[in-house]
N, C-alpha and C positions, 0 to 999 in steps of 0.2 A: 418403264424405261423405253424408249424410242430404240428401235429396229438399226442397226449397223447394216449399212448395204456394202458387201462386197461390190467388184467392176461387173459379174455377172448379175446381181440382184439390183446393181444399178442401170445395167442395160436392158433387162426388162420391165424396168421402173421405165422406163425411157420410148418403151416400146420398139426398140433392137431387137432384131433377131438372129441378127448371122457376128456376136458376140465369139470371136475366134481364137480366146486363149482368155484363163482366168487370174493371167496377169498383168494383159496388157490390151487395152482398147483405144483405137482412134477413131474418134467420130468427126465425119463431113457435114457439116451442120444443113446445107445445102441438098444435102439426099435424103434427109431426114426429117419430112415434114409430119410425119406422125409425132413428133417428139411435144410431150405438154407445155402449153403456153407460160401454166402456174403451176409453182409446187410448194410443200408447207415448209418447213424446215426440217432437212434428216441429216440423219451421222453419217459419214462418209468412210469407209476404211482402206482408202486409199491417197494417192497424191494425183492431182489436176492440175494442168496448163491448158489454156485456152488462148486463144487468140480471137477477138470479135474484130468482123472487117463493117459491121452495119450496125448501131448497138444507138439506143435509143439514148440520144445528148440532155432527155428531162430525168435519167436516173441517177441519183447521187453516186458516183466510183470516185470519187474526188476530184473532179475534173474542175479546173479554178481557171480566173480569167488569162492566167498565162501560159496555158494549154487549149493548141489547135490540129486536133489528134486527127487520124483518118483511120485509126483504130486503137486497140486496148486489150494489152493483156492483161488477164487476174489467174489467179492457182488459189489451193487451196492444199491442204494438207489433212493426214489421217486423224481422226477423230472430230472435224471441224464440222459446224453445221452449218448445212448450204439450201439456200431456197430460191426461188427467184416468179417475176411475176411480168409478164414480156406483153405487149401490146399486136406483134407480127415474130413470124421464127427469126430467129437468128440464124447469121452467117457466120463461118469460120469453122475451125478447125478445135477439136478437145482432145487430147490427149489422156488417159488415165492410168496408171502403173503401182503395180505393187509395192507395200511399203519393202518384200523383200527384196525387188529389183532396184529400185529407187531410195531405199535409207541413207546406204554411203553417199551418195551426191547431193541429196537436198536435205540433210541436218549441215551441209557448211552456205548453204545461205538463210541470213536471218529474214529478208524478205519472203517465203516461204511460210511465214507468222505472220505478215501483213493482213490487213481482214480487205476485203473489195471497195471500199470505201478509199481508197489508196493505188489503187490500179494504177500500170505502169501506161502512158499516152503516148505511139508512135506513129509518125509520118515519115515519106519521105523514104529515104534508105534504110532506115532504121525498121521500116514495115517492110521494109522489099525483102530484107534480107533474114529477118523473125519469118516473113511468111514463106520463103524459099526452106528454110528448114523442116516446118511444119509439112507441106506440099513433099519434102522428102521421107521424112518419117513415116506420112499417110502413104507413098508408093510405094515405101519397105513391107509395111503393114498388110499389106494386100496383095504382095506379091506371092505365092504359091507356098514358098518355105521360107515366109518371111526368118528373120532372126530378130528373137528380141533385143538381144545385146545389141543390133543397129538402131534399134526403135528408141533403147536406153540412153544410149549415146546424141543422136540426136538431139533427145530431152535435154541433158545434160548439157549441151550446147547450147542450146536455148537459154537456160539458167544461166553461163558465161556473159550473154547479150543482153541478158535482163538486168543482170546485177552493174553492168556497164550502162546501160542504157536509164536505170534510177540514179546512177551519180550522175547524169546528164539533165533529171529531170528537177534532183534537188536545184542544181546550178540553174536554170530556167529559171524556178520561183524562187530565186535568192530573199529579192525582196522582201518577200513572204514568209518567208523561212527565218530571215533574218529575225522576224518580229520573234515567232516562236524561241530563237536561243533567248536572246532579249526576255522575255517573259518567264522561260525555265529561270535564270537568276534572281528575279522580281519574286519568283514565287520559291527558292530554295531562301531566300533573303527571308521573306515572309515567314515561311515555315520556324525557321528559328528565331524570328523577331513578336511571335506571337507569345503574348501572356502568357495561354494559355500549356497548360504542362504537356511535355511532349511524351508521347507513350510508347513510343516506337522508332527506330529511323525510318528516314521517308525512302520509298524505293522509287524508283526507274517508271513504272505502272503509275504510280501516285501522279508524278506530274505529267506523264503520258496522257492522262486520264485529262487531266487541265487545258490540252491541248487539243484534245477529243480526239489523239492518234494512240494508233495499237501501240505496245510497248515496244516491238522492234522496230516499227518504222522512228518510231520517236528515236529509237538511239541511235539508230543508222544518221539518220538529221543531225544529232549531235555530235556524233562522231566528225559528219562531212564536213562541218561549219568551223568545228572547235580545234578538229585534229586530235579528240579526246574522249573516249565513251563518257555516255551519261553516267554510269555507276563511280566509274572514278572520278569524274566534275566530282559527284555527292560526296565521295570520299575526300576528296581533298579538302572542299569546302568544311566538312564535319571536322577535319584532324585542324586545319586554321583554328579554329573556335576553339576546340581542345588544347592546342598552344597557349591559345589567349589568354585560356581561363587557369592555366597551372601559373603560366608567370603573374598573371595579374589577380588572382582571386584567391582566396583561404579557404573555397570548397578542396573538401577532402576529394582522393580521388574516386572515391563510390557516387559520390555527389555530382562530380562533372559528368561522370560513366549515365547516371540515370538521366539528369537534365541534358543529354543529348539525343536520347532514347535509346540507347544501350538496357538488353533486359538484367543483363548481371555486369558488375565492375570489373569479373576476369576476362569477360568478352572486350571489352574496350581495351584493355590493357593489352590482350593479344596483338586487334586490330592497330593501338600506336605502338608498338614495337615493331612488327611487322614495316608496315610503314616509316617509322623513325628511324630504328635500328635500337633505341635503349628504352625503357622501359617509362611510364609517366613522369613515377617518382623522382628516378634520375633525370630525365629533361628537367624538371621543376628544380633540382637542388644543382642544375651545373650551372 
């Protein structure tokens, strides 16, 4: 089993030495040219914001032809495995904090599950004003008796202009975007138009996966597009069908409950009451 680095085992992973509190580290990327070019992949157990001001345009963070970035932030979260393999040091600013100083603020954004492959692209004001923050946090940090609840805050403000700043980058590659809602129905359409017997219902992940996006940034795209999470699209989609097939078909209701991929018949029956308000049998006989 691969090593869990706390923020101290990762700052002397890092070649840090003046690591000034075991819950909280900012790193100047700029001071720090001892820091390894490559690294393999390790478990992190902590929460990371970054901010790159100089970051190499041939490495995949999803940067697409509708982004003309003069930086890029990525984060990552506890338990996540993070590597990287850089050609010169980087520039910018890391932030890193305990999951116990940091849990209440970064479980209410889903981007924080994002993987790097999706990174947020800012110019412009939108850098000025992400890197003003960072540039404050790192003064806090260093200041004699810093306070971390200012270093915390901070953070958490940054997350406010992130999660603002991705509903600005969905609307940029609309276009592109568009195609993906477009295709999740092609492929929710599919999924139930296939022969073959369905064994499960399809989750969130499933067509995530189709899109080659993490599953929260997938849902966050369909939420911003549709006005509607991914998981209830499926649902609603899944309860249409189940309508269909009570008024229109002589399968029993065990038989509709499994051909949708429901693993028991009182699971489905749950889920369309819940949803309808009465129960199959009674939708099918009113």
């Amino acid at each position: 089993m691969n090593q869990k680095y706390n923020i101290s085992d990762f700052a002397k992973y890092l070649n840090i030495s003046n690591s000034k509190d075991e819950d909280i580290l900012m790193i100047l990327y700029d001071d720090k040219s001892k820091i390894p070019l490559k690294s393999k992949p390790i478990k992190i157990d902590f929460y990371l914001l970054a901010i790159k001001l100089d970051f190499d345009k041939n490495i995949n963070y999803g940067q697409t032809a509708f982004d003309d970035p003069e930086s890029l932030l990525y984060f990552d979260a506890p338990n996540n495995n993070i590597e990287w393999d850089l050609e010169k040091p980087m520039t910018g600013y890391n932030i890193l904090i305990s999951s116990t100083f940091f849990d209440k603020y970064a479980k209410q954004y889903s981007f924080m599950h994002y993987n790097n492959h999706e990174a947020l692209f800012v110019k412009g004001e939108e850098k000025t004003i992400l890197l003003d923050l960072f540039e404050k946090a790192y003064s806090e940090y260093n200041s004699k008796q810093f306070s971390k609840e200012i270093v915390t805050s901070y953070a958490n403000l940054i997350l406010t202009y992130i999660e603002k700043y991705y509903k600005r980058q969905f609307d940029t590659r609309s276009s592109l975007y568009n195609k993906v809602v477009v295709d999740f129905r092609k492929n929710l359409d599919d999924f139930f138009n296939d022969n073959t017997e369905i064994k499960k219902l399809p989750t969130v992940g499933y067509f995530a996966k189709k899109s080659n996006l993490s599953s929260n940034y997938f849902g966050d795209l369909i939420k911003h597009f549709t006005g509607e999470s991914a998981q209830s699209y499926i649902q609603q989609y899944v309860l249409q069908i189940a309508k269909s097939k009570l008024k229109q078909s002589s399968l029993s209701i065990s038989e509709i409950a499994y051909s949708l991929g429901f693993d028991y018949p009182t699971y489905f029956t749950r889920f369309f009451k819940k949803e309808v308000g009465v129960t199959p049998t009674v939708f099918r006989n009113q």
